[in-house]
C-alpha positions in Angstrom: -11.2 0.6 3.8 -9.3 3.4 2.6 -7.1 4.8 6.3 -4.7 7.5 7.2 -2.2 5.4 4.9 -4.2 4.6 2.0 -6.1 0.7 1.3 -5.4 -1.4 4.5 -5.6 -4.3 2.1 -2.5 -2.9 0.0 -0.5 -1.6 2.8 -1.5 -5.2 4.3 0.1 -6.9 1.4 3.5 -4.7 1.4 4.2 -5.5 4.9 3.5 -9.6 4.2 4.7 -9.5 0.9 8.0 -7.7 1.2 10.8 -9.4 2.0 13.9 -7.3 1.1 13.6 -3.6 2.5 16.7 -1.0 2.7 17.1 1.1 5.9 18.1 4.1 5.3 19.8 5.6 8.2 20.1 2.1 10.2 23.7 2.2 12.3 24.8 0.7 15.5 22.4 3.1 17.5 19.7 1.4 19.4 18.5 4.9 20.3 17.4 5.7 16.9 14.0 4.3 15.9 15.6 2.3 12.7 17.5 0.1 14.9 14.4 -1.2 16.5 12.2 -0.9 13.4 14.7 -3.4 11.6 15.4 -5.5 14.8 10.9 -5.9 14.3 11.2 -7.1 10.7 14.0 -9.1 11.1 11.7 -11.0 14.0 8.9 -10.8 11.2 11.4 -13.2 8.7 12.5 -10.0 7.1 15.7 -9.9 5.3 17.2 -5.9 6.2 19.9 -4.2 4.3 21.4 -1.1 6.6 22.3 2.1 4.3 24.4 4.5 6.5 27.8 6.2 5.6 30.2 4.3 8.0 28.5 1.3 6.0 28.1 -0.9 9.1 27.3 -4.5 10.1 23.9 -4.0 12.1 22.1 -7.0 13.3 24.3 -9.4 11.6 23.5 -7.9 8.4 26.6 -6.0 5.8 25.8 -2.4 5.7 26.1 -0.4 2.9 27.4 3.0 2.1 25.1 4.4 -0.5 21.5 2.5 -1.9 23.2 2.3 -5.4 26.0 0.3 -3.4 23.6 -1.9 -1.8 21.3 -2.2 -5.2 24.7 -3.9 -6.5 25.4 -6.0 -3.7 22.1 -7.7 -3.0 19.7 -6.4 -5.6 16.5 -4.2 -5.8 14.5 -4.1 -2.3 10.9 -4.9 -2.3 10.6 -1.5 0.2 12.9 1.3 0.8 12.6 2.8 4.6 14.1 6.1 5.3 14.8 7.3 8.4 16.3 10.6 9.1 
């Protein structure tokens, strides 16, 4: 059933499937939506990479500056979530 966000079945998959995603815009904040977003797939077994400038340690993970930075670091992410 094609949705709002394309084949249920695909976006199903990426959210199983995916195990390394990038936050973009994930700092110290619980305010902002990211924080909770990545707190969700951290609960969900997912393994969350913060990108934001002050390069922060959020939820016990290493932040990371830049994605290049982070591509470097850990590798390339299954998903890359941007949050502005």
């Amino acid at each position: 059933m094609n949705g709002l966000y394309g084949n249920q079945a695909d976006v199903d998959r990426l959210l199983l499937e995916s195990q390394l995603w990038f936050v973009v815009g994930l700092g110290n904040n619980p305010d902002r939506a990211a924080y909770g977003v990545a707190s969700l797939l951290q609960a969900h077994g997912k393994r969350i990479v913060p990108i934001y400038p002050r390069a922060e340690v959020v939820h016990g993970e290493q932040g990371y500056a830049t994605i290049a930075d982070a591509v470097a670091a850990v590798g390339i992410p299954d998903v890359v979530d941007v949050f502005v």
